[in-house]
KEDRENLUM-192725 format. One record per residue: y, z, x of N, C-alpha, C in turn. Coordinates in steps of 0.02 Angstrom, whole numbers. Atoms other than C-alpha are relative to their C-alpha. Example, Ala and Ser with C-alpha at 12.3 -4.5 7.8 and 13.67 -1.06 7.14 Angstrom:
# residues 2
-59,0,45,-225,390,615,60,0,45;
-59,-3,-42,-53,357,684,55,37,-39;
//
This chain:
# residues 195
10,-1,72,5908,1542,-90,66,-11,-37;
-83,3,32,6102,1524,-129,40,-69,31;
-15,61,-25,6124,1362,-56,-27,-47,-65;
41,38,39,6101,1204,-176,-29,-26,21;
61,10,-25,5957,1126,-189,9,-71,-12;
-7,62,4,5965,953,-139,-34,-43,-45;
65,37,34,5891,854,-267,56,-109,-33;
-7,75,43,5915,647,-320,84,-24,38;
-72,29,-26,6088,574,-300,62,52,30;
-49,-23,-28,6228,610,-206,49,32,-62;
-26,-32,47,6337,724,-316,-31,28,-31;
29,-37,65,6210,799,-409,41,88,1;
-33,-98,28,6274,972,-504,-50,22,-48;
55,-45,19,6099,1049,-546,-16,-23,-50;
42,8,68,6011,1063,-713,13,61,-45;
-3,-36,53,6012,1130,-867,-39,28,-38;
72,-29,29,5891,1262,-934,35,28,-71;
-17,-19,78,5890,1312,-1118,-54,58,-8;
10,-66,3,5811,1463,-1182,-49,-12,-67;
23,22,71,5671,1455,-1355,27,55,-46;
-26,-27,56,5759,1580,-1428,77,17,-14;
-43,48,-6,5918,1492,-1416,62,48,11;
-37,-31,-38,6016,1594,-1282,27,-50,15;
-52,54,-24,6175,1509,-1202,-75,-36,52;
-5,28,-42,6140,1360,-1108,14,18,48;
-15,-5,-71,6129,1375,-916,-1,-34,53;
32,63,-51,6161,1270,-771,17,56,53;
0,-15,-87,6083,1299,-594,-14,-43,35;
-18,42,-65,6113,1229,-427,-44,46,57;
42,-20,-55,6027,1355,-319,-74,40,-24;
67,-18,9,5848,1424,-297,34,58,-22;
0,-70,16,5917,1593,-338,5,15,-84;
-17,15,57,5979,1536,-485,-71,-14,-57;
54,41,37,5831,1448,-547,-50,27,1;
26,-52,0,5718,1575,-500,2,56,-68;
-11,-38,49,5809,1698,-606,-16,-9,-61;
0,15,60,5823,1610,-744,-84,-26,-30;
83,7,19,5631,1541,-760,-22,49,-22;
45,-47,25,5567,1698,-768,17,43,-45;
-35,-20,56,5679,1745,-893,-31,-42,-69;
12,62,31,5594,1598,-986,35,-46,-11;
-58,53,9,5727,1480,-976,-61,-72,23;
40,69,-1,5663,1298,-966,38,-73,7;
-54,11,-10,5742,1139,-926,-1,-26,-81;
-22,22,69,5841,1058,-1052,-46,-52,-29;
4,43,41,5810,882,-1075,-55,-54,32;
50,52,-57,5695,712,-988,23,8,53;
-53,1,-62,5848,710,-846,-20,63,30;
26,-68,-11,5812,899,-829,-88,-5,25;
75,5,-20,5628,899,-822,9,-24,80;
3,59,-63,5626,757,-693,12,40,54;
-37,-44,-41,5758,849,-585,-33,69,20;
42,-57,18,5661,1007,-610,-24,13,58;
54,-6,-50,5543,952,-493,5,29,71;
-29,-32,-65,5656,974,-329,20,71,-20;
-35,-60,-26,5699,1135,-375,-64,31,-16;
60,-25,-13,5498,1173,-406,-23,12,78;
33,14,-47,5453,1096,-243,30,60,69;
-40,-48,-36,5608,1186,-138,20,58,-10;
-4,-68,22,5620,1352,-227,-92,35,-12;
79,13,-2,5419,1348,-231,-13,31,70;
33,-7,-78,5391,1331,-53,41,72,40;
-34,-50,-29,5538,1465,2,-19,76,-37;
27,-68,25,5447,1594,-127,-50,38,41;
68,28,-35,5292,1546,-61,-9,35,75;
-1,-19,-70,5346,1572,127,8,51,2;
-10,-52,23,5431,1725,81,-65,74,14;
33,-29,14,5255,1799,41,-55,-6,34;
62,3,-52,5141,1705,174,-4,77,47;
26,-47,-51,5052,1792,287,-58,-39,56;
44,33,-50,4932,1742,446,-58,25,-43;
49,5,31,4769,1716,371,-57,30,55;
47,-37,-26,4607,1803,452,-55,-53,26;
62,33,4,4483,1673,413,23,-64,-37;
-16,61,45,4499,1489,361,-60,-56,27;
30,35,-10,4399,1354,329,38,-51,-2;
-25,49,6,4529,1235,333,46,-25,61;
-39,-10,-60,4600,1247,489,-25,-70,34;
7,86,-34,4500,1075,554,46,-47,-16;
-78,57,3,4628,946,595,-34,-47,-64;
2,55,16,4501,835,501,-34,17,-80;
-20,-13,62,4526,938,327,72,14,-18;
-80,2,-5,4682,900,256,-18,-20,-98;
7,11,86,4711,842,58,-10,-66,15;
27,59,3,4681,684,119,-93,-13,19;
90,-1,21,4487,743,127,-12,-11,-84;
10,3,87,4465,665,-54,-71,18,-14;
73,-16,0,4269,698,-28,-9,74,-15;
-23,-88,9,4336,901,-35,33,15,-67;
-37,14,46,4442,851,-179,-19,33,-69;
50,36,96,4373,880,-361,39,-8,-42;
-53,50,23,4453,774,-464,6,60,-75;
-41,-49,68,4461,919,-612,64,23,26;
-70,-28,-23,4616,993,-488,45,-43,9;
-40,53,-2,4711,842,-488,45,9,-71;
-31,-2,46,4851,875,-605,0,-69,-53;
3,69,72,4844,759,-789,35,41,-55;
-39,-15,72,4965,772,-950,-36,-28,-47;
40,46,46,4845,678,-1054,-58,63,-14;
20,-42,19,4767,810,-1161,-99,-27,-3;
37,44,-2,4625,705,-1201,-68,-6,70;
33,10,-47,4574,656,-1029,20,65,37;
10,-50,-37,4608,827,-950,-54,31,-34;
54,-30,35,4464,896,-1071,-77,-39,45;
33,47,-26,4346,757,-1006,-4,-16,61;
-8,-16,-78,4388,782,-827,-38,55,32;
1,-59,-24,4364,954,-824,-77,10,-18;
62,22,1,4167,909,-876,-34,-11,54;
17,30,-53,4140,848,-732,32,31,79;
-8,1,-56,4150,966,-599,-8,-8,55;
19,27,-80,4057,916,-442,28,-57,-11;
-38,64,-3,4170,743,-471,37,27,55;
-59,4,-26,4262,726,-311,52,-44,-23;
-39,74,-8,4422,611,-289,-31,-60,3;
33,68,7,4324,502,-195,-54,-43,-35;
51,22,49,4177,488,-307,46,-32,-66;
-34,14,37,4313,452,-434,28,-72,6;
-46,67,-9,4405,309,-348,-73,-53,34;
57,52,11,4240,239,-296,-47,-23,-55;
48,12,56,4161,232,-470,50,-14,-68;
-27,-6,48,4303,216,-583,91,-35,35;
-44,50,21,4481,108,-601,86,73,44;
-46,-45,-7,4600,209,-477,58,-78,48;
-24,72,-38,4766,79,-445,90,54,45;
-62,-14,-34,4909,85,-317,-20,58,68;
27,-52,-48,4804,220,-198,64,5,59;
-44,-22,-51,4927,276,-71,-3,67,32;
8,-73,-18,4895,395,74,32,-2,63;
-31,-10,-31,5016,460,187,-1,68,42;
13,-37,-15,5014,592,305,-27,68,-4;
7,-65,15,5033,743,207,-33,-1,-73;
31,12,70,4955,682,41,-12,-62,-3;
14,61,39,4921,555,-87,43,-35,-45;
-36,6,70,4988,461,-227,-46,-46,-38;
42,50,36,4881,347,-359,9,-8,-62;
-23,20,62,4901,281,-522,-86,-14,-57;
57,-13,42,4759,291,-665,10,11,-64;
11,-13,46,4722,279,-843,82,18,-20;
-73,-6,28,4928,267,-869,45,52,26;
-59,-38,-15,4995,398,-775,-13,-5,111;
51,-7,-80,5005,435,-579,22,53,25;
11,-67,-37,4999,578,-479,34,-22,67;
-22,-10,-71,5083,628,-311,-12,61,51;
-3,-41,-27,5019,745,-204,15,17,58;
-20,18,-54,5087,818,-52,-17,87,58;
-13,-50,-24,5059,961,63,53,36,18;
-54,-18,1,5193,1074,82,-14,58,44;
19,-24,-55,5126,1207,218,-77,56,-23;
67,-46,-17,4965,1330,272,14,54,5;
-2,-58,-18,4953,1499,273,-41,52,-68;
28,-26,43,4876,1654,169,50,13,-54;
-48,7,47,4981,1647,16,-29,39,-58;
18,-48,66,4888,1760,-111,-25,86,40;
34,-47,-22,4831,1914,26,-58,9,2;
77,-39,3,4663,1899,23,-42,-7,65;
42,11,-71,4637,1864,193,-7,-90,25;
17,81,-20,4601,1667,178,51,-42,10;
-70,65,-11,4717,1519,240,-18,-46,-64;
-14,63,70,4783,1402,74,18,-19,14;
-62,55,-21,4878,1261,66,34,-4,-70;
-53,22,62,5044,1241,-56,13,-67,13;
-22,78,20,5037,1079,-131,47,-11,-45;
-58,35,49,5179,993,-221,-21,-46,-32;
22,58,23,5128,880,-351,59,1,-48;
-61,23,40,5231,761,-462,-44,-54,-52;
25,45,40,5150,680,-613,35,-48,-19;
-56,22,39,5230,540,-705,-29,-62,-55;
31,54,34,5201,411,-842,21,-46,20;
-22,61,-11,5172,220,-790,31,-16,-45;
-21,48,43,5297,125,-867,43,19,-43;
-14,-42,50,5376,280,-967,40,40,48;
-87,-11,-39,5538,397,-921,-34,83,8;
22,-76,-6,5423,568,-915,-29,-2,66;
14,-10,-70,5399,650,-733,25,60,-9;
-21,-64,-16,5384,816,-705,-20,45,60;
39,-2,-68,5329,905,-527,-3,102,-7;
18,-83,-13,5270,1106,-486,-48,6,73;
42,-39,-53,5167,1185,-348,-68,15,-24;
50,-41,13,4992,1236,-332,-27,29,57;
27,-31,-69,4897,1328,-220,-80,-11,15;
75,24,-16,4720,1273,-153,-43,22,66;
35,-20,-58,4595,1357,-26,-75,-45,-12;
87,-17,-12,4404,1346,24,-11,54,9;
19,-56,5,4313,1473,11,-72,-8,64;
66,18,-61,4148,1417,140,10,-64,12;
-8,36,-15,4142,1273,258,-57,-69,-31;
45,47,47,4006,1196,123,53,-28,-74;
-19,11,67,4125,1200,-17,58,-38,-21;
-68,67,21,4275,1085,-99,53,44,7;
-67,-32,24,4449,1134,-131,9,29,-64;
-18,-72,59,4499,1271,-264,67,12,-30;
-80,-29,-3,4648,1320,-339,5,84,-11;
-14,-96,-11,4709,1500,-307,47,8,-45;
-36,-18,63,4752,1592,-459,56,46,29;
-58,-25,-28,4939,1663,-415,24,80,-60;
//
């Protein structure tokens, strides 16, 4: 947690969080750092910030995360041949969107999987790679990625911490966080687990 957190170019020297009720400026370089200060409400500064942000979501995220796993009891996700690349498990309301608009209009539609989505509707650039996805849609695109298994809230069930990274096509906004996603029965989709 006191190590920096590798993020973007060679040389990088962290980010800059600001405060809304306009405490000093702060820059951090390690998860410990960045930790602290979040939950202090600190935030980052600026677009460069944001962006950057993301590696110290994804890598201060996952080491909280581990921190707090535990061996799970019971999982329905444990088949090699459910993974986040089951888009049929998917429902496309948990798919992170910044578009106020179309997250209202999404969230309508919950039995919508992914794949019911990308088979009935305008999904470009699809990309799927071992541990996730990435796709582009309606102007922005999404990245999702698994980031490991285990029971991560105590309740007994195996989740998975995903890393996602939104961003606008064509536009300088990208920002990335964690979520957490189980099943609950071997009938049912993916969920997100309230933390």
């Amino acid at each position: 947690m006191n190590l920096t957190v590798s993020a973007g170019p060679i040389g990088f020297e962290g980010i800059s969080l600001v405060h809304p009720d306009d405490l000093p400026r702060v820059e951090v370089k390690t998860c410990e750092e960045y930790l602290k200060y979040s939950d202090q409400g600190y935030f980052p500064m600026s677009n460069y910030d944001i962006k950057m942000s993301a590696f110290f979501e994804k890598t201060c995220g996952f080491l909280k995360a581990l921190k707090n796993a535990s061996i799970p009891s019971i999982s329905f996700i444990s088949d090699a041949n459910v993974s986040l690349n089951s888009h049929e498990l998917i429902p496309f309301s948990i798919i992170p969107n910044f578009i106020p608009e179309i997250d209202r209009r999404i969230k309508d539609y919950k039995n919508l999987s992914f794949k019911n989505y990308m088979d009935n509707y305008r999904v470009k650039k699809l990309e799927i790679f071992e541990n996730g996805f990435s796709f582009e849609y309606l102007g922005q695109g999404v990245i999702m990625i698994e980031l490991f298994r285990a029971d991560l809230n105590n309740d007994g069930m195996e989740d998975i911490l995903v890393h996602c990274y939104n961003y606008a096509v064509g536009g300088s906004l990208g920002y990335g966080y964690n979520l957490t996603i189980t099943r609950r029965s071997n009938s049912d989709k993916f969920e997100i687990v309230e933390s």
